[in-house]
N, C-alpha and C positions, 0 to 999 in steps of 0.2 A: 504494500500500500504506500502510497506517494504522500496522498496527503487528505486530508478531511475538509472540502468543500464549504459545506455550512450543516451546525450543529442545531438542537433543539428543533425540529421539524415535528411539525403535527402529522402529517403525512407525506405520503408521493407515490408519483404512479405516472406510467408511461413516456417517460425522459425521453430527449432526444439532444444528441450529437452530431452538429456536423463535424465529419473527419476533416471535410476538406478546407473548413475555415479556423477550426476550433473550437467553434460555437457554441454552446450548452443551453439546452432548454429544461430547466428541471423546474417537473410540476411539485410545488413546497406548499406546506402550508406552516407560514411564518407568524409567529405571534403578533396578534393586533388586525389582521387581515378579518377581513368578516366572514370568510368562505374557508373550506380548510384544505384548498386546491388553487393554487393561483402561479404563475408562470415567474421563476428568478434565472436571469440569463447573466450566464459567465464564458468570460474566455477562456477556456483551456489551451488555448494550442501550445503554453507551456505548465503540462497536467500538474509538476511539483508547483508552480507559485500560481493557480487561479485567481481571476480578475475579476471582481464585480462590474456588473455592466449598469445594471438597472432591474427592478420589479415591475411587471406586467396584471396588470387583468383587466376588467371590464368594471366601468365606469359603474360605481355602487358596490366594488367589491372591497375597498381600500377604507383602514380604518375611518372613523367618523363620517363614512358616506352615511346621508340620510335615507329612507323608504328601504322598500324589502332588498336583502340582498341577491343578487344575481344568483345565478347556478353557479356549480362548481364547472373549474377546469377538468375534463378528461385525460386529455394529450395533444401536443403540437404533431406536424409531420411537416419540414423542412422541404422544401425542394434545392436548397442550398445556394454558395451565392450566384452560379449562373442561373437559375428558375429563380432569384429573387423575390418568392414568396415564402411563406412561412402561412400554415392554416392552423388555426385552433379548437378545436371539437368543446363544446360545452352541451350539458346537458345528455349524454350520450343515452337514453334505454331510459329515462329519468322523468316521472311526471309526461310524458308522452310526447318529448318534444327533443328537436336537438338543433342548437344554434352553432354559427361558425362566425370566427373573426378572421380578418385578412391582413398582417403586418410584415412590413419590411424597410430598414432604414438602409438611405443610399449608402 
């Protein structure tokens, strides 16, 4: 083992890696978030020292959002950075519905 990402998670499920950039999509559920599935992207492309990039979800999921909170995160699935897309499954099999988001920074 290299090294421990981030500690104290509530959960995770369905990560995704891009090899080819480094990229890390790890579904966490980080204290404070409303949901207990929400999207933390790090650099890995050097796996002993990871980089925080930023936290991800969907608007109402992040502490002190007001009204109901959003569904949880499922899983991303990357097309990497030539496809330039990155897709997010929420809601999967859940309350009878399943949403998707569509993010990608130049």
């Amino acid at each position: 083992m290299l090294t421990t990402i981030v500690k104290g998670l509530k959960g995770t499920h369905k990560n995704w890696w891009e090899c080819d950039s480094g990229i890390a999509y790890l579904v966490s559920g980080i204290e404070g978030w409303r949901v207990r599935r929400m999207t933390q992207i790090y650099d890995l492309s050097d796996p002993a020292n990871p980089v925080f990039i930023r936290n991800f979800g969907l608007p109402g999921q992040q502490a002190g959002s007001p009204g109901e909170a959003p569904v949880d995160l499922h899983g991303p699935i990357s097309t990497g950075p030539k496809g330039n897309r990155i897709y997010f499954g929420y809601s999967t099999n859940k309350d009878g519905c399943c949403r998707s988001s569509t993010a990608r920074s130049s």
